[in-house]
C-alpha positions as CSV (number, residue, x, y, z in Angstrom):
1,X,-44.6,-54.3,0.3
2,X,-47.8,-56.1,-1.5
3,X,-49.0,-52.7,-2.2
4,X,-46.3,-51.4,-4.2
5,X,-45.6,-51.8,-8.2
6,X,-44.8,-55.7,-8.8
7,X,-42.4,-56.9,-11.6
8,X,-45.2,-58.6,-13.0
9,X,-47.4,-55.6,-13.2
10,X,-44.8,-53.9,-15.0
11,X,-43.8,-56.5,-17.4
12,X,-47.4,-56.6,-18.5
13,X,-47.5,-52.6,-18.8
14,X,-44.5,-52.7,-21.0
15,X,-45.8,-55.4,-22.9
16,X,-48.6,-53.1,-24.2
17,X,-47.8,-50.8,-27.2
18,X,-45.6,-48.2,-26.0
19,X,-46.8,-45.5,-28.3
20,X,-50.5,-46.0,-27.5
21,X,-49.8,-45.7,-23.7
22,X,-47.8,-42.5,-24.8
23,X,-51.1,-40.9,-26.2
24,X,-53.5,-42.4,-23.4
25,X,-50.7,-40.6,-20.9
26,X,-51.0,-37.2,-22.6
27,X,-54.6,-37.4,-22.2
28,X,-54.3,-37.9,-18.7
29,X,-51.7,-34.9,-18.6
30,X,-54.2,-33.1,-20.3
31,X,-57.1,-33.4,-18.2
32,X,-55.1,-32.6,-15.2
33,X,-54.2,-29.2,-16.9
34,X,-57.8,-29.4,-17.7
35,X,-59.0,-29.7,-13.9
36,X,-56.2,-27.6,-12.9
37,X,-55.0,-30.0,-11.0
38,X,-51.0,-31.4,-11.0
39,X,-50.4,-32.6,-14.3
40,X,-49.3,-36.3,-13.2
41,X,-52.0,-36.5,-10.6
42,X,-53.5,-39.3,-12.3
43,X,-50.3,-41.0,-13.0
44,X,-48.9,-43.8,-11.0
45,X,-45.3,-45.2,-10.7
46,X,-45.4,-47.1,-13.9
47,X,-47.2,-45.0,-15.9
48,X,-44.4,-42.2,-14.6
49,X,-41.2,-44.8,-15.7
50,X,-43.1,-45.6,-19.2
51,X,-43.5,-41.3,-19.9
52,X,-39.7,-40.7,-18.4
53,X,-38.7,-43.6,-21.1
54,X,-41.2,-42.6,-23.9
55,X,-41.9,-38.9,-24.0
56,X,-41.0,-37.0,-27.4
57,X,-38.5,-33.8,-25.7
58,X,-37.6,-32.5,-29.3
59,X,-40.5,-31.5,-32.3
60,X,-37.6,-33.2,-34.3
61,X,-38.3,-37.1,-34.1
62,X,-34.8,-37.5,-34.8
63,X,-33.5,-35.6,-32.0
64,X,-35.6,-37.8,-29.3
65,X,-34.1,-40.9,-27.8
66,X,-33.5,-44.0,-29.8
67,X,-34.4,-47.1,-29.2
68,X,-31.3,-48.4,-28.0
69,X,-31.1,-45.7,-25.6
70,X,-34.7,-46.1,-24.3
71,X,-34.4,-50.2,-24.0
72,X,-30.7,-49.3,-21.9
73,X,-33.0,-46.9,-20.0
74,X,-36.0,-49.1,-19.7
75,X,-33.6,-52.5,-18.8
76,X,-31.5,-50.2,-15.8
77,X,-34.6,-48.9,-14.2
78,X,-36.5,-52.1,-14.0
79,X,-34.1,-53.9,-12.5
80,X,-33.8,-51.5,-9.8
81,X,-37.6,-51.3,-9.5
82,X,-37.3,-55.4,-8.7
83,X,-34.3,-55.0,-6.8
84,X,-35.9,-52.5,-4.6
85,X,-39.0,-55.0,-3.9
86,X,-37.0,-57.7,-3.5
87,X,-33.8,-57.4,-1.8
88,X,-35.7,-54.1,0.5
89,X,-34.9,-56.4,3.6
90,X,-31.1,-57.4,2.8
91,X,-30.9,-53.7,1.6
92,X,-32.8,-52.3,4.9
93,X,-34.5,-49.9,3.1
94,X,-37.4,-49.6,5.9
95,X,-40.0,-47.6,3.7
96,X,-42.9,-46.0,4.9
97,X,-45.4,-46.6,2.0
98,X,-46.7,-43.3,0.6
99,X,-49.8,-43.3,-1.6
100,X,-48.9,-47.2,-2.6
101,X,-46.0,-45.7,-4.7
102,X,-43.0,-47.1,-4.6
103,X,-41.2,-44.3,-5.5
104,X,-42.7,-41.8,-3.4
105,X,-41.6,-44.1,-0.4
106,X,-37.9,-43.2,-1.2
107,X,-35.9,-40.9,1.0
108,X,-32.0,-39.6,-0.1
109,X,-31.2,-42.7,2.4
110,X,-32.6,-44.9,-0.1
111,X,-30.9,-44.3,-2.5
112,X,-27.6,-44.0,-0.9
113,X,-28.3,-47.8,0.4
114,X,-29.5,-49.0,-2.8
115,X,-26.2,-47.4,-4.6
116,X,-24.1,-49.1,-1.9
117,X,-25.4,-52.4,-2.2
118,X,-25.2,-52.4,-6.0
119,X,-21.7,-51.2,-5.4
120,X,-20.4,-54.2,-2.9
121,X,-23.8,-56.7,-2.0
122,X,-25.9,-57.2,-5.0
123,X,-26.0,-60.7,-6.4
124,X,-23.9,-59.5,-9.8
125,X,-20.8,-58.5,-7.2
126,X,-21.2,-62.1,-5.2
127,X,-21.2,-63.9,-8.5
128,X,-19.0,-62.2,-10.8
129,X,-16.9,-59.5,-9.0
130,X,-17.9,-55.5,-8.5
131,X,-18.8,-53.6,-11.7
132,X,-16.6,-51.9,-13.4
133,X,-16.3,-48.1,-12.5
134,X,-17.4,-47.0,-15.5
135,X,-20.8,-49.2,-15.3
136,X,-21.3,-47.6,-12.1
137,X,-21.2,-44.5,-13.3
138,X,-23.9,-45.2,-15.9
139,X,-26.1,-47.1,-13.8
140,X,-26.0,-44.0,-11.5
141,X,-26.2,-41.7,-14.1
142,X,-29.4,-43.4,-15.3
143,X,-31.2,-43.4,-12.0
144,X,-30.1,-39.7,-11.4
145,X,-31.9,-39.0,-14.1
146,X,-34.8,-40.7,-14.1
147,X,-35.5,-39.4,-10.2
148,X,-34.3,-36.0,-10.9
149,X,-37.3,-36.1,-13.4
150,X,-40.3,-37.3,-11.0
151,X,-39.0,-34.4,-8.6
152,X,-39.2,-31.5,-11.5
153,X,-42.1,-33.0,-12.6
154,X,-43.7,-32.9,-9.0
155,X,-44.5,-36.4,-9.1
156,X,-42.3,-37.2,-5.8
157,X,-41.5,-34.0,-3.5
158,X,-38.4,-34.9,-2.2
159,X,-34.8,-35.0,-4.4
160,X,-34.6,-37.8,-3.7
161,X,-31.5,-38.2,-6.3
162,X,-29.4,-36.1,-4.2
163,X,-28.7,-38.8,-2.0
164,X,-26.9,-40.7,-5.0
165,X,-22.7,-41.0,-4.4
166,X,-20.9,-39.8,-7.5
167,X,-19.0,-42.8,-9.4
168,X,-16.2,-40.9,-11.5
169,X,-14.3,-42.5,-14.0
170,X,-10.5,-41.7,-13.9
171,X,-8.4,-42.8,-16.5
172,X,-6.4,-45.7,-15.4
173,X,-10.6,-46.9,-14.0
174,X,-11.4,-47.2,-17.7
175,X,-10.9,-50.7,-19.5
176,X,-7.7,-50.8,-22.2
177,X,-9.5,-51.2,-25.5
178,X,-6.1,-50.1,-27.0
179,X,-5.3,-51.9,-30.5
180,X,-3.1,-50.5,-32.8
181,X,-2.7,-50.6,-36.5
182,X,0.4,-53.5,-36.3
183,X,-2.4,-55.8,-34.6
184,X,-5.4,-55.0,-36.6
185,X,-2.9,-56.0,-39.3
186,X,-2.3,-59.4,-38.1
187,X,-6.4,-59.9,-37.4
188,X,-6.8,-58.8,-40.9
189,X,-4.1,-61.4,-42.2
190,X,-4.5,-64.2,-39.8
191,X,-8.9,-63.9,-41.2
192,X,-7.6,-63.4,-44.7
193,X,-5.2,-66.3,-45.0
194,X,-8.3,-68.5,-43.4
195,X,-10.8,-67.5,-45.9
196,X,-13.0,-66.3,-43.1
197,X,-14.3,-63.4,-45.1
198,X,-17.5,-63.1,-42.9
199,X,-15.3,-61.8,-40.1
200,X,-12.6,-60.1,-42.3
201,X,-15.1,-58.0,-43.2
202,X,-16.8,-56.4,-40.3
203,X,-13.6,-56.0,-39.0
204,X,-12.1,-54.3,-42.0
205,X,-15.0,-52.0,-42.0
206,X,-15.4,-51.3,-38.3
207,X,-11.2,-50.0,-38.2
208,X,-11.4,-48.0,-41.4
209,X,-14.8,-46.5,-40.2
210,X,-14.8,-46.0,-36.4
211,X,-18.4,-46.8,-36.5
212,X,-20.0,-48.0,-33.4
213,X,-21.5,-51.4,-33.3
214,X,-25.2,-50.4,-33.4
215,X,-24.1,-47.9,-36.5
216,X,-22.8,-51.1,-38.4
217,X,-26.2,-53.3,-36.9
218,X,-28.9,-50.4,-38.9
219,X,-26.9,-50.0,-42.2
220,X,-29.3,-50.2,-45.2
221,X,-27.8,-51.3,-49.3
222,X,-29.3,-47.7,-49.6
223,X,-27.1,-46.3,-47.0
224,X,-24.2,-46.7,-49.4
225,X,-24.1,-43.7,-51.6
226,X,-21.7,-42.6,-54.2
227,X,-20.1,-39.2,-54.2
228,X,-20.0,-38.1,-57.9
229,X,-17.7,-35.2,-57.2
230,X,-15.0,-36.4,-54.9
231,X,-15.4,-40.1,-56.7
232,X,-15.6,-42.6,-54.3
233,X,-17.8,-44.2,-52.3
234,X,-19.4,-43.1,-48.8
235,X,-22.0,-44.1,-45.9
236,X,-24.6,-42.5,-44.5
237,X,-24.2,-43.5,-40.9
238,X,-27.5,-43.0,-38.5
239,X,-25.4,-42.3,-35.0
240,X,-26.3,-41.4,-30.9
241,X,-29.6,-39.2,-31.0
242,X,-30.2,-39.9,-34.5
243,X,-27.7,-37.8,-35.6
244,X,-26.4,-38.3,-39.4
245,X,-23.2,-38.4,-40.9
246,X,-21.6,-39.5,-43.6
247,X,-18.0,-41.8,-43.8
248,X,-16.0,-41.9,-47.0
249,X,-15.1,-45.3,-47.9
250,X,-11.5,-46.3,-49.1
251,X,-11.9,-48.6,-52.1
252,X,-10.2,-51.3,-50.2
253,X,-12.9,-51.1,-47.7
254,X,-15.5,-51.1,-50.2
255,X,-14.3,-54.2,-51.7
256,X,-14.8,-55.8,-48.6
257,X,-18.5,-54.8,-48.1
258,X,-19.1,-56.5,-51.5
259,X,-17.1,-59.3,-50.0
260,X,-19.3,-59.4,-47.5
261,X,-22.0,-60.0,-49.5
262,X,-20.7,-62.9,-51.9
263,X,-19.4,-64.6,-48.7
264,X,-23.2,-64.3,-47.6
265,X,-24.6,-65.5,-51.7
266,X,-26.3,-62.5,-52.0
267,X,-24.1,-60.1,-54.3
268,X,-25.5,-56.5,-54.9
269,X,-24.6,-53.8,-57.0
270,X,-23.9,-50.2,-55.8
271,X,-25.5,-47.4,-55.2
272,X,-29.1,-49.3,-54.0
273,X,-32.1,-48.1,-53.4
274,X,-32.9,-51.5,-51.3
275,X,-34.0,-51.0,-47.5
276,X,-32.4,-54.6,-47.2
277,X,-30.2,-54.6,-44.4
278,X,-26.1,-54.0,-45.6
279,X,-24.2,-57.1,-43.1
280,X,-27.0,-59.8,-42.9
281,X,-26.5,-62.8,-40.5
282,X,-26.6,-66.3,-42.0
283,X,-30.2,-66.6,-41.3
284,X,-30.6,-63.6,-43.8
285,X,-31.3,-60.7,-41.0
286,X,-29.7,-57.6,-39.5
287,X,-27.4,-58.0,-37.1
288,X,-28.6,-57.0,-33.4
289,X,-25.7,-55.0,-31.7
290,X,-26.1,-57.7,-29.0
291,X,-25.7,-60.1,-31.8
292,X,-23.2,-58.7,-33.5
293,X,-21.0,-58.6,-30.4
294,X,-21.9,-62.7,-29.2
295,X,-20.4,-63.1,-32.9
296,X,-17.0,-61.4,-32.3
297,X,-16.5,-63.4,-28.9
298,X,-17.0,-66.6,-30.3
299,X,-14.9,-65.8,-33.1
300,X,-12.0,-64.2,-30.8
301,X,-11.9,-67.2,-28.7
302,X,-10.8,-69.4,-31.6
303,X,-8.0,-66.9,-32.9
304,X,-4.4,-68.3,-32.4
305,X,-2.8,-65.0,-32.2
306,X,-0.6,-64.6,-29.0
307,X,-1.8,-61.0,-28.1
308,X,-5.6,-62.0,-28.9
309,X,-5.2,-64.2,-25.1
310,X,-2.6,-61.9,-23.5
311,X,-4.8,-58.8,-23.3
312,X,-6.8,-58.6,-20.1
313,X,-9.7,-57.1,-21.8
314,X,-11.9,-59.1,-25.0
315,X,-11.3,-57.1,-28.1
316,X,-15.5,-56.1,-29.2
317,X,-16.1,-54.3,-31.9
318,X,-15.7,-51.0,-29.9
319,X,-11.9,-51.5,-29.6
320,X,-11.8,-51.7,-33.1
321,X,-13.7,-47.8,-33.0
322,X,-10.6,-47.1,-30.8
323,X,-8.3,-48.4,-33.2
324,X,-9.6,-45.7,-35.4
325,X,-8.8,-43.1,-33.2
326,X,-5.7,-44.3,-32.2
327,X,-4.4,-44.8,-36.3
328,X,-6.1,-41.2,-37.4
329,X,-3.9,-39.8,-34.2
330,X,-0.8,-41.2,-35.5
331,X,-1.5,-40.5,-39.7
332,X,-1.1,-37.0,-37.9
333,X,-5.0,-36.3,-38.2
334,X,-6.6,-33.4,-36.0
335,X,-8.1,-34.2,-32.9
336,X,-11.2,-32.0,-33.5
337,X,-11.5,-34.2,-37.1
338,X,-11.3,-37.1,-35.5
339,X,-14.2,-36.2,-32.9
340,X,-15.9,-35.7,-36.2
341,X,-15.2,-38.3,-37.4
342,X,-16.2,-40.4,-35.0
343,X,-19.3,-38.4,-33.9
344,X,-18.1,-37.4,-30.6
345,X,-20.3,-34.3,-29.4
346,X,-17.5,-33.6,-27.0
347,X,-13.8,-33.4,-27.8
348,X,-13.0,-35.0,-24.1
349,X,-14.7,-38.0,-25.4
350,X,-12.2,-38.6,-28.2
351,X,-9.3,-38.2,-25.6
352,X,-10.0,-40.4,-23.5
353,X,-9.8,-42.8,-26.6
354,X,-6.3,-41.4,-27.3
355,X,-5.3,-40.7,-23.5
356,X,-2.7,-43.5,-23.2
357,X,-1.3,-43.2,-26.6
358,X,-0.9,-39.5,-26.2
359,X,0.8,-40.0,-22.5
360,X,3.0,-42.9,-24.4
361,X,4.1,-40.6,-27.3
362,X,4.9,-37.5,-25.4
363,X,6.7,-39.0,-21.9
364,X,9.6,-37.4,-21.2
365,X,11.9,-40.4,-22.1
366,X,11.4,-39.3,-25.7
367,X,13.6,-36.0,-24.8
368,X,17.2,-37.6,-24.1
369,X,19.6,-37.4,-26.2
370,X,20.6,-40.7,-27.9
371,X,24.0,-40.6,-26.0
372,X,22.6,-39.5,-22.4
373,X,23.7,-42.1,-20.6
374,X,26.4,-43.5,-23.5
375,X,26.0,-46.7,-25.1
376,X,23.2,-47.7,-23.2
377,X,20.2,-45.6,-24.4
């Protein structure tokens, strides 16, 4: 196995600046056209993971991946690349080397192993229990990907990504982020009453927006427009594949951005021009999604609110994008606005964000007559 890609090796290659090792790739590509030769002919396994991660697919720069997306892709594949090297033995993965390329070595069997052991043997499942379905369905969907790519690309010859298992996500596999508008009340009243503005805040914002966590992370002063016509307040929200739109704000919720801000000392009028960052931590930065969310767990844990410790699962700032859904739903607002809202490409997205409020509403109990079965129902 000395011969194959090393974790060090690619540590140090991703260390490097990513879009200068773009450009030194393309001129490979290029002389390979040049030659006509294979155009990755001159590539090798981590040159091949930093183009898959890296490459522009769209002439639009805001229609390629951003960079959450690529350091989720990049963090996924790299731990299977040191996974592979070194649990191969406990994974019996038996490779015959090809060409020193790690990837070249794998067959369909391969990857069906590597899956399986994820699935049931890898150290995350000894230490803290199997993944949830739904991680195991992006894991897989990542590493379909990425091989389906070095096969179309004629870097490896085999599919090898047709050996992967399919992990679908039924409904009752997906975590209950559930929180309706009688709880998000008490959150709101129990941070209120404590002067805990900070907290009040984000929260107020997130469940009158429906704005994902990274959304609320990039949000500029200048991102807060006003909307001369309709005379309010909106923001200009940066989503998923750099997609823009744009949230009006209910002048409740604005007061509690500039709330935010005095809690934090530094008080700003609006509209702004400034590229300052909107929710600054105390140290006077942007918040990192990962940051953001370490922030609402310590919080959470200290909240004396009986259903905050009876739910099974730790309310984040998505279940607060839930709560959206779920109070739009019943205010009697249209699903396909709602997707919109939220800035679902897909409408089967935004159900399965009001699946179990939908089933709830429209079970069959709801149909008896008050004196079915006489005085008691």
């Amino acid at each position: 196995m000395g011969e194959l890609i090393s974790e060090n090796e690619l540590s140090l290659f991703f260390s490097k600046n990513p879009q200068q090792v773009l450009l030194d790739l393309y001129e490979k590509k290029d002389q390979a056209e040049k030659e006509g030769k294979p155009i990755f002919v001159y590539f090798n396994d981590k040159e091949m993971l930093h183009y898959y991660l890296y490459r522009d697919t769209n002439l639009n720069e805001l229609a390629n991946r951003s960079v959450r997306t690529i350091m989720e892709y990049e963090k996924e594949l790299r731990m299977m690349v040191r996974q592979l090297l070194e649990y191969s033995g406990e994974i019996n993965l038996d490779f015959d080397i090809v060409e020193g390329s790690l990837f070249k070595s794998m067959g369909e069997r391969h990857m069906r192993r590597y899956q399986r052991w994820v699935a049931e043997e890898s150290p995350h499942v000894k230490k803290r229990g199997r993944y949830s379905v739904a991680t195991l369905n992006r894991k897989t969907v990542i590493w379909k990907s990425f091989f389906m790519f070095l096969h179309r690309s004629g870097y490896i010859e085999k599919p090898i990504h047709e050996g992967l298992l399919a992990a679908t996500v039924r409904t009752d596999d997906r975590p209950n982020r559930d929180l309706g508008p009688g709880e998000v009340i008490q959150l709101l009243d129990y941070f209120d009453e404590r002067r805990q503005y900070i907290v009040f805040s984000i929260i107020h914002v997130l469940v009158a927006t429906g704005m994902r966590n990274e959304e609320l992370c990039k949000l500029k002063l200048s991102d807060v427009k006003y909307d001369s016509i309709l005379g309010n307040y909106y923001l200009k929200v940066t989503g998923k594949g750099n997609k823009v739109r744009e949230i009006p704000l209910k002048p409740k919720v604005m007061d509690s951005i500039i709330l935010y801000r005095e809690a934090r000392f530094i008080p700003e009028k609006f509209p702004n021009i400034s590229d300052e960052p909107l929710f600054l931590t105390s140290t006077g930065r942007a918040f990192s999604p990962d940051g953001l969310a370490h922030y609402l767990q310590r919080v959470f844990k200290k909240v004396e609110l009986p259903f905050v410790h009876a739910r099974q699962t730790r309310i984040t700032a998505h279940v607060f994008r839930h709560s959206f859904a779920i109070i739009s739903y019943l205010n009697k607002v249209d699903i396909f606005a709602i997707m919109k809202a939220l800035g679902h490409e897909n409408i089967n997205t935004t159900m399965i964000y009001l699946q179990r409020i939908m089933d709830r509403e429209q079970h069959a109990i709801h149909k008896w007559d008050d004196g079915t079965l006489g005085k008691y129902i």
